[in-house]
C-alpha positions in Angstrom: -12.4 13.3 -31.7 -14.4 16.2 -30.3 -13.7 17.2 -27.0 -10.3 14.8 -26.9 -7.5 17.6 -27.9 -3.7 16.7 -27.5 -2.7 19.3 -25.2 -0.1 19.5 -22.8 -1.2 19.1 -19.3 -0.4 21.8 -16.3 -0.8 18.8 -13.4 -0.8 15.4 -14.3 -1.6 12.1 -11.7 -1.8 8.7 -12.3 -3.5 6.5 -10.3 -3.2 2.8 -11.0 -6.2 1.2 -8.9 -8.3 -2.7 -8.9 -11.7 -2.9 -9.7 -13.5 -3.7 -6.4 -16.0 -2.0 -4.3 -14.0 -1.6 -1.2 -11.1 0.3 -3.5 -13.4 3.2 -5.1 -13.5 4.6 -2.0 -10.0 4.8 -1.7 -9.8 5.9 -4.8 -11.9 8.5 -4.4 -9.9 10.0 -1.3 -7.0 9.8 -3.1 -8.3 11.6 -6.4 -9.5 14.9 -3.6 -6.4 14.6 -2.1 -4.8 15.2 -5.1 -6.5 17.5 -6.1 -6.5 19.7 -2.6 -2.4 19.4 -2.9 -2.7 21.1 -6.2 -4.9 23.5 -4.7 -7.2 22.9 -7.9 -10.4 25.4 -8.0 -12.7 22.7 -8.6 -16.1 21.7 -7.6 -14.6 18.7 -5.1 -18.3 17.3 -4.6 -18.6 16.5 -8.5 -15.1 15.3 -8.5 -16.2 12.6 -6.1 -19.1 11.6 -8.0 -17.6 11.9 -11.5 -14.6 9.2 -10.4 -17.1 7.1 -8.5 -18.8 7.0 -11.4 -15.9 6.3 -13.6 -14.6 3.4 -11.1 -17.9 1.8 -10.4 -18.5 1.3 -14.4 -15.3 -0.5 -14.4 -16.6 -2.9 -11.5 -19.8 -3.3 -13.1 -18.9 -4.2 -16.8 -15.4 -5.3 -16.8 -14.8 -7.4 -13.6 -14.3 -7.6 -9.9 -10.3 -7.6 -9.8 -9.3 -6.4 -13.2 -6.7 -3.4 -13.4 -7.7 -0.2 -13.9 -5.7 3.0 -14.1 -7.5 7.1 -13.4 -5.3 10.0 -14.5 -6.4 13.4 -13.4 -5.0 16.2 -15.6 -5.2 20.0 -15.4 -6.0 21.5 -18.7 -6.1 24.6 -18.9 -9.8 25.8 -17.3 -10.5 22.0 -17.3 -9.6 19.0 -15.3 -9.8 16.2 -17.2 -10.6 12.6 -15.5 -9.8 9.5 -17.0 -10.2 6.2 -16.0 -8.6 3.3 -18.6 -9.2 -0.2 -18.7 -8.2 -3.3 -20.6 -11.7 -3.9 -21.9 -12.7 -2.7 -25.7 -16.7 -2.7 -24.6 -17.5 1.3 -24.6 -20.8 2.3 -22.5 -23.7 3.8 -24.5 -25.8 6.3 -23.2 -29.1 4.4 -23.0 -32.4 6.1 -22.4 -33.4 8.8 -19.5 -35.7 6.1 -18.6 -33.4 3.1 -18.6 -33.9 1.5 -16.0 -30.1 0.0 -15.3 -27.7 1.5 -13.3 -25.5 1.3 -15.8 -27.8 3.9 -18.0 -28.5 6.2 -15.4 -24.3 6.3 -14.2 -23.7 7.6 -18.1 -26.7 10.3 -17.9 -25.2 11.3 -14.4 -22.0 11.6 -15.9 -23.2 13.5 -18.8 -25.1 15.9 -17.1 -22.2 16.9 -14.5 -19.2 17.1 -17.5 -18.8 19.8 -19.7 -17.9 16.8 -22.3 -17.4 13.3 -22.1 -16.6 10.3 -24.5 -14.8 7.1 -24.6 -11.5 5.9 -26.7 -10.1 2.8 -27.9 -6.4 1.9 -27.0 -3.9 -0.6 -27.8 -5.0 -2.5 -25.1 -8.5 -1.6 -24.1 -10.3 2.0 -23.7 -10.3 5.0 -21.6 -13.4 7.0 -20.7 -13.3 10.1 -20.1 -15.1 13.5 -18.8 -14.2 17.1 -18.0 -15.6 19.8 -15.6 -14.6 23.5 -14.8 -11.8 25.1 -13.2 -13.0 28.4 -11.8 -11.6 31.2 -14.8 -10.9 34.6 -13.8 -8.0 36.0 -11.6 -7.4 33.2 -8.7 -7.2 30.8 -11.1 -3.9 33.2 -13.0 -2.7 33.0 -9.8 -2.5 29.7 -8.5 -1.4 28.9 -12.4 1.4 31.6 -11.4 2.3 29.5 -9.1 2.4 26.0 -9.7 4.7 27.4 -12.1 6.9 28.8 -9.8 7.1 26.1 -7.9 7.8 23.6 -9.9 10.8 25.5 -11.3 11.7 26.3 -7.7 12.1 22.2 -7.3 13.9 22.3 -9.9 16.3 24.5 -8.9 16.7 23.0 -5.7 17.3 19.2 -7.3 13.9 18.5 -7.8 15.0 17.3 -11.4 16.3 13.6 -9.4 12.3 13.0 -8.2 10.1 11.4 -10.6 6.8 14.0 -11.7 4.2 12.3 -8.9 6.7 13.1 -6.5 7.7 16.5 -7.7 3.6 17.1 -7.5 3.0 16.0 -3.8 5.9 18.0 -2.7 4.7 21.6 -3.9 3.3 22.7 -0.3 6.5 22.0 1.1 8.4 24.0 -1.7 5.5 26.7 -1.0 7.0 26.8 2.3 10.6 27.0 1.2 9.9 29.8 -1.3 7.9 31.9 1.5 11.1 31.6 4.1 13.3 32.6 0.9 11.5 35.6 0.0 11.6 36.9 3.4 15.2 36.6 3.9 15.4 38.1 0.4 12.8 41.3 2.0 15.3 41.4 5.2 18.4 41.8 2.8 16.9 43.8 0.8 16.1 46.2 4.2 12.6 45.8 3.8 10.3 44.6 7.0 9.0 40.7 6.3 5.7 41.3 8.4 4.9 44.3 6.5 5.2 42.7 3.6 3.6 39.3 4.8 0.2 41.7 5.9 0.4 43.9 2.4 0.5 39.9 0.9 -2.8 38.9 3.5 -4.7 42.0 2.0 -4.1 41.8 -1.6 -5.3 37.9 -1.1 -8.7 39.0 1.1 -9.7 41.5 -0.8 -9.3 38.8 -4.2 -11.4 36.3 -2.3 -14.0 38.9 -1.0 -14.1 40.3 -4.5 -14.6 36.7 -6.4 -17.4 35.6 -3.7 
C-alpha cells in the first residue's frame, strides 16, 4: 500500500491506551512527552492534534472502553502515528461539507499528514498518518546521536532493559556520555571548559543559521 513501506524504525513507542474521553488527554501528554525525550524536530502542536484525532475516532466509532494501542515511530524524515484497534470498520473520508464530526476529524487529519490511510490486521485495523521531521543538518545530528547513545546503553548493560526503557533513559546516558568525554579531554591534557564553549558555539551558530 502507498505510503505504508516496511522500514525499520529509528525510535519506536508503544502506547497501549482505553477508549474514553478522560484518557486522550493523557494520551496526548504522554505521546509529547515522548516525543520531547527523543528530542524529535517535530511540529508538537500537530502531534497533539493528529493523536487526538486518532484517539477520539476510536471513542466515537468503536466504543467507550474498548482497547486501543498508538505507536509513534521515527522514520527517517517522518514520524509516523498509529493508532490500532480491534474493529475492522475503516473511516472514509466523507465530503468537505459533511456535516459529522466524524468527516470533518478525517479532512483535519488529511490536511495536517503528509499521508495517511488505514490497514486491516489479524485482529482489527490501524490508522495511520505521517508529518515532517525537520531535514537538513540538526536533524543529522540528533540522528548522530540517538545513535550514539543507544550504543552507549548498550555498552554500559543497557542490553538487560527492555527497548521502551532503553528509550526513556537516553537523557540520562546523554549525561553520562558528556562527564565521559570530559574526563577523556582532561586525560587527554586538553581543557574541558574550552572544549564545552568551542561545543556551545558550533551549536548557536547551527540554530542561528537554521532560524
Amino acid at each position: 500500500m502507498s505510503g505504508y513501506e516496511v522500514t525499520e524504525p529509528r525510535l519506536r513507542c508503544v502506547l497501549p491506551f482505553e477508549a474514553a474521553p478522560a484518557e486522550v488527554g493523557l494520551l496526548r501528554k504522554a505521546a509529547v512527552m515522548q516525543l520531547s525525550r527523543w528530542g524529535a524536530p517535530v511540529a508538537i502542536d500537530e502531534a497533539e492534534l493528529l493523536v487526538t484525532e486518532l484517539a477520539t475516532n476510536v471513542v466515537k466509532h468503536v466504543g467507550e472502553g474498548a482497547s486501543a494501542t498508538l505507536i509513534l515511530e521515527w522514520r527517517g524524515e517522518r514520524l509516523r502515528l498509529e493508532v490500532h484497534d480491534k474493529s475492522q470498520v475503516t473511516p472514509s473520508l466523507r465530503s468537505a461539507d459533511c456535516d459529522e464530526e466524524c468527516g470533518r476529524g478525517l479532512h483535519l487529519l488529511a490536511g495536517l499528514a503528509l499521508d495517511w490511510g488505514t490497514i486491516l490486521t489479524a485482529v482489527g485495523k490501524a490508522v495511520w498518518c505521517e508529518i515532517s521531521i525537520s531535514a537538513g543538518r540538526a536533524c543529522r545530528r540528533i540522528e548522530r546521536a540517538v545513535e550514539a547513545l543507544e550504543k552507549y546503553q548498550e555498552a554500559d548493560g543497557g542490553l538487560a532493559l527492555s527497548r521502551a526503557g532503553r528509550v526513556s533513559g537516553l537523557d540520562e546516558s546523554a549525561v553520562e556520555l558528556i562527564a565521559d568525554l570530559l574526563h577523556w579531554t582532561v586525560a587527554r591534557g586538553h581543557d574541558p571548559d574550552d572544549v564545552l564553549d568551542r561545543a556551545q558555539m558550533h551549536y548557536e551558530a547551527e540554530a542561528a543559521e537554521a532560524a
